[in-house]
LUMTORNU-976376 format. One record per residue (C-alpha): residue number from 1; residue in one letter; x, y, z. Coordinates in steps of 0.25 Angstrom, whole numbers, plus 2048, in hexadecimal, padded with zeros to 3 digits. Each point is the difference from the previous one (the first is absolute). Layout:
N
i: NUM	aa: A	px: X	py: Y	pz: Z .
...
END
This chain:
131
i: 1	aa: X	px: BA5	py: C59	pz: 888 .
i: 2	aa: X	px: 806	py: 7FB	pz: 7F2 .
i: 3	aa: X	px: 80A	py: 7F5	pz: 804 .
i: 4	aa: X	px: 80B	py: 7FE	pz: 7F8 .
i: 5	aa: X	px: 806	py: 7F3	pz: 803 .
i: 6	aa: X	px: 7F4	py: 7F8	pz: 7FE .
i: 7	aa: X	px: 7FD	py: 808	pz: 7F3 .
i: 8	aa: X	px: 7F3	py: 807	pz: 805 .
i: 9	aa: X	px: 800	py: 80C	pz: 7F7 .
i: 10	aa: X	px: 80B	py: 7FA	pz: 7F7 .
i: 11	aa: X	px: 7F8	py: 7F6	pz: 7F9 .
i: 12	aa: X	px: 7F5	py: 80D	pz: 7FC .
i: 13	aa: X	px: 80C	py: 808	pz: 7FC .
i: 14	aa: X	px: 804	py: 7F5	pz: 7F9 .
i: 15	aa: X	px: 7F4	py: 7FB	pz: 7F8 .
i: 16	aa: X	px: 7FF	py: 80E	pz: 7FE .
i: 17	aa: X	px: 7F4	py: 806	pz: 807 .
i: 18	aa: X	px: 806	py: 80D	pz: 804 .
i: 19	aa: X	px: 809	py: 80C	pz: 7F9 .
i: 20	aa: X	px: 802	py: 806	pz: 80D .
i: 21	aa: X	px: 801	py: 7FC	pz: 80F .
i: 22	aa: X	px: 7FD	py: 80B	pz: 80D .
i: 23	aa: X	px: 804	py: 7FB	pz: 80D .
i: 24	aa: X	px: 7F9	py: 804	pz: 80D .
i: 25	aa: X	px: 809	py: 800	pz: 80B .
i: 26	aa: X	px: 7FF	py: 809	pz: 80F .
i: 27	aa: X	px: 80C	py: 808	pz: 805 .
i: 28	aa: X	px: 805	py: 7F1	pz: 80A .
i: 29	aa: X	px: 80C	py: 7FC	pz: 7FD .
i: 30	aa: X	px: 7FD	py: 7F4	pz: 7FC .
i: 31	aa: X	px: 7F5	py: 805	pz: 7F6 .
i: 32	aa: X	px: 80B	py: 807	pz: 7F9 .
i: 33	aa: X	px: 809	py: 7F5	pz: 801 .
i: 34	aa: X	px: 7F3	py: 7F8	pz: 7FA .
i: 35	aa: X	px: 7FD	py: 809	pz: 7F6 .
i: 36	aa: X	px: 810	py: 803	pz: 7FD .
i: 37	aa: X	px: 802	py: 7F0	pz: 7FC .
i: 38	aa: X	px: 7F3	py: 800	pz: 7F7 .
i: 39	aa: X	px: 803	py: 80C	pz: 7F9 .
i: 40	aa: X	px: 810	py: 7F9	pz: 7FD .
i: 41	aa: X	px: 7F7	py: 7F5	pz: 7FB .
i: 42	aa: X	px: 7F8	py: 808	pz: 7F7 .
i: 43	aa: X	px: 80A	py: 807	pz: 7FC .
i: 44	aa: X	px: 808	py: 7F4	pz: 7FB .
i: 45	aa: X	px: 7F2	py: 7FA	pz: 7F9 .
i: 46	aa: X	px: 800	py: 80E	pz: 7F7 .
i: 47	aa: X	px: 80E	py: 7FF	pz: 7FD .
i: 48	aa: X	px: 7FC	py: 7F3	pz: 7F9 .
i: 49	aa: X	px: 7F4	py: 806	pz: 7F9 .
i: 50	aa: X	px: 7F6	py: 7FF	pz: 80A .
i: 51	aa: X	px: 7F8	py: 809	pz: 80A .
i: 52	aa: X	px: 807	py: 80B	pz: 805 .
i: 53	aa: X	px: 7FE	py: 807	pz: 80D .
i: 54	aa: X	px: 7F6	py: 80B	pz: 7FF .
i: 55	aa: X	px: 803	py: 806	pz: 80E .
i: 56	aa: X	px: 7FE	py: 7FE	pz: 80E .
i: 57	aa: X	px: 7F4	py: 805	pz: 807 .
i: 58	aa: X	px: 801	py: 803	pz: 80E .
i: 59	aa: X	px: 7F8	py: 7FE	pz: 80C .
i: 60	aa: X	px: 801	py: 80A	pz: 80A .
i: 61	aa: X	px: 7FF	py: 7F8	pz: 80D .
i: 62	aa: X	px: 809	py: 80B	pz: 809 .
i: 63	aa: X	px: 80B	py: 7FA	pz: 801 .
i: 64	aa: X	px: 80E	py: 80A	pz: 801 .
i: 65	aa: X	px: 807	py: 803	pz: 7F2 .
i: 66	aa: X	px: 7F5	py: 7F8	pz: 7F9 .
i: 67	aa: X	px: 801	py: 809	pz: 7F3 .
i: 68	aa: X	px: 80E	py: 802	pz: 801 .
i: 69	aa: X	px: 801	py: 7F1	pz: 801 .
i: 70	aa: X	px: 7FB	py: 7FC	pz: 7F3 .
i: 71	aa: X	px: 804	py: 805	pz: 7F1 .
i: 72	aa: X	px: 7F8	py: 7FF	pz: 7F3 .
i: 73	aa: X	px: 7F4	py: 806	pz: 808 .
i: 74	aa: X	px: 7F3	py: 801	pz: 7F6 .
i: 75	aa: X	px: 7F6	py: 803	pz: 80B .
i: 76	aa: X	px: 7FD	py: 7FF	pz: 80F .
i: 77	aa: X	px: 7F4	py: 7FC	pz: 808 .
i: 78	aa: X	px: 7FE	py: 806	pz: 80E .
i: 79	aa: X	px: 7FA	py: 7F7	pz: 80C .
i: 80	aa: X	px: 7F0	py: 801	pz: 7FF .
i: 81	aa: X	px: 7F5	py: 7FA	pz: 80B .
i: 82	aa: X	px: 7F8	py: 802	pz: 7F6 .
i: 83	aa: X	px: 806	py: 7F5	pz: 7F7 .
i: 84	aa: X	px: 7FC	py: 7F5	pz: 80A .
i: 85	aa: X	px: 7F2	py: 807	pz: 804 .
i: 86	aa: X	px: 7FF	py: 7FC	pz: 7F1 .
i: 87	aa: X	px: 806	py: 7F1	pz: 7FF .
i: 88	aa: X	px: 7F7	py: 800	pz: 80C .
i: 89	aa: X	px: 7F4	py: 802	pz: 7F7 .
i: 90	aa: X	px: 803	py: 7F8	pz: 7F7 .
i: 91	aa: X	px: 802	py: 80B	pz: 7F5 .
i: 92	aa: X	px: 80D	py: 807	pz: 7FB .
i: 93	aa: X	px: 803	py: 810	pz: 805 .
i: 94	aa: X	px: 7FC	py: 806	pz: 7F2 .
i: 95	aa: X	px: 7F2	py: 7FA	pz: 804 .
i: 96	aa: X	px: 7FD	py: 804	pz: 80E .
i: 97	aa: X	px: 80A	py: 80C	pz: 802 .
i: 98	aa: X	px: 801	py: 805	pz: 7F1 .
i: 99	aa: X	px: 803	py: 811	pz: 804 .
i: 100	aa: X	px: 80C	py: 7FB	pz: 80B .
i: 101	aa: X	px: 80C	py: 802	pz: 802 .
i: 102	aa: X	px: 805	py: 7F2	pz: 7FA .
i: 103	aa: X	px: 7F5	py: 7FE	pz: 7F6 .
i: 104	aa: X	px: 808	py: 80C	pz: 7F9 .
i: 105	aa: X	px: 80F	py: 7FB	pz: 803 .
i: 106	aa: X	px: 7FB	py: 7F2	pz: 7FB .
i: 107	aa: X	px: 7FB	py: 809	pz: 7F3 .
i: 108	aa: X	px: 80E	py: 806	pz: 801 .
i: 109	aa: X	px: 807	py: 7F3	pz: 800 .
i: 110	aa: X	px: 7F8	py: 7FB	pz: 7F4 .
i: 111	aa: X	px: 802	py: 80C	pz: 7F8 .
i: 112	aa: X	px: 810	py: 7FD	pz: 804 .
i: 113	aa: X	px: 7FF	py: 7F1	pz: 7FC .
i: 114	aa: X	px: 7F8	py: 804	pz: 7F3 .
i: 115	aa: X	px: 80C	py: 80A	pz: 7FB .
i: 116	aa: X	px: 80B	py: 7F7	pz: 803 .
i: 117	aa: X	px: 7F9	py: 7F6	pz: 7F7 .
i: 118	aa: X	px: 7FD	py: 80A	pz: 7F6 .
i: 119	aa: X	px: 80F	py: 804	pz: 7FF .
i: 120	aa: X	px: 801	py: 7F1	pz: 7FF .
i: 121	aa: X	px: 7F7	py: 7FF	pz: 7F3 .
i: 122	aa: X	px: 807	py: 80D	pz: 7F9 .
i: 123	aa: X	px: 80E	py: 7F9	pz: 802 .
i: 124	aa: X	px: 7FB	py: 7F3	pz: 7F9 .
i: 125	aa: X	px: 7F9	py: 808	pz: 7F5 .
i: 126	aa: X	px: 80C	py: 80A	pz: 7FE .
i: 127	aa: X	px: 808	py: 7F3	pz: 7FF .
i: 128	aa: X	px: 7F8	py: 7F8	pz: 7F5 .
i: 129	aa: X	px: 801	py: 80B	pz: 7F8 .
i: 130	aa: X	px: 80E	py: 801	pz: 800 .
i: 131	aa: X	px: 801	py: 7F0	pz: 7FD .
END
């Protein structure tokens, strides 16, 4: 969880390590609020120049209203045994389970991450050659 009082993901923002950030929150109220404050945060870094917020990424954990709950929405992850029969392992889904269920809405997600940040590279490209 980025904190951002204490400057844990500001200071990587800052020093300039990222072009976009994704949150992952659950459908909990206090994940949302979580997530809610960060994303203000981030929000506030790109007004300055910064990293700005590529969207959040939802992790399904079947509470009510979770999607309804959340806005900016890029992807969403259902709960999977399968993910801790993995960590269990010692190895990742896409290893041991690479034809499930999550194995493709992880491939889903990265696709989603990838086009965000794609659209990210064509606004700066569009905007240096206007300068």
């Amino acid at each position: 969880l980025g904190d951002v009082v204490c400057g844990g993901f500001a200071m990587p923002i800052r020093e300039g390590y990222a072009d976009k950030v994704f949150i992952v929150t659950s459908g909990e109220n206090m994940a949302i609020y979580a997530a809610a404050n960060i994303a203000c945060a981030v929000k506030a870094f790109e007004a300055r120049g910064y990293a700005g917020l590529g969207g959040l990424i939802l992790n399904r954990r079947g509470v009510k209203r979770e999607q309804e709950k959340a806005t900016d929405i890029i992807a969403s992850l259902d709960f999977s045994p399968l993910v801790g029969e993995a960590e269990e392992l010692g190895k990742t889904v896409m290893e041991v389970f690479p034809d499930s269920d999550i194995a493709g809405e992880y491939k889903k997600l990265a696709d989603a991450v990838l086009a965000v940040c794609r659209e990210e590279q064509v606004r700066k490209d569009n905007a240096k050659e206007s300068a």
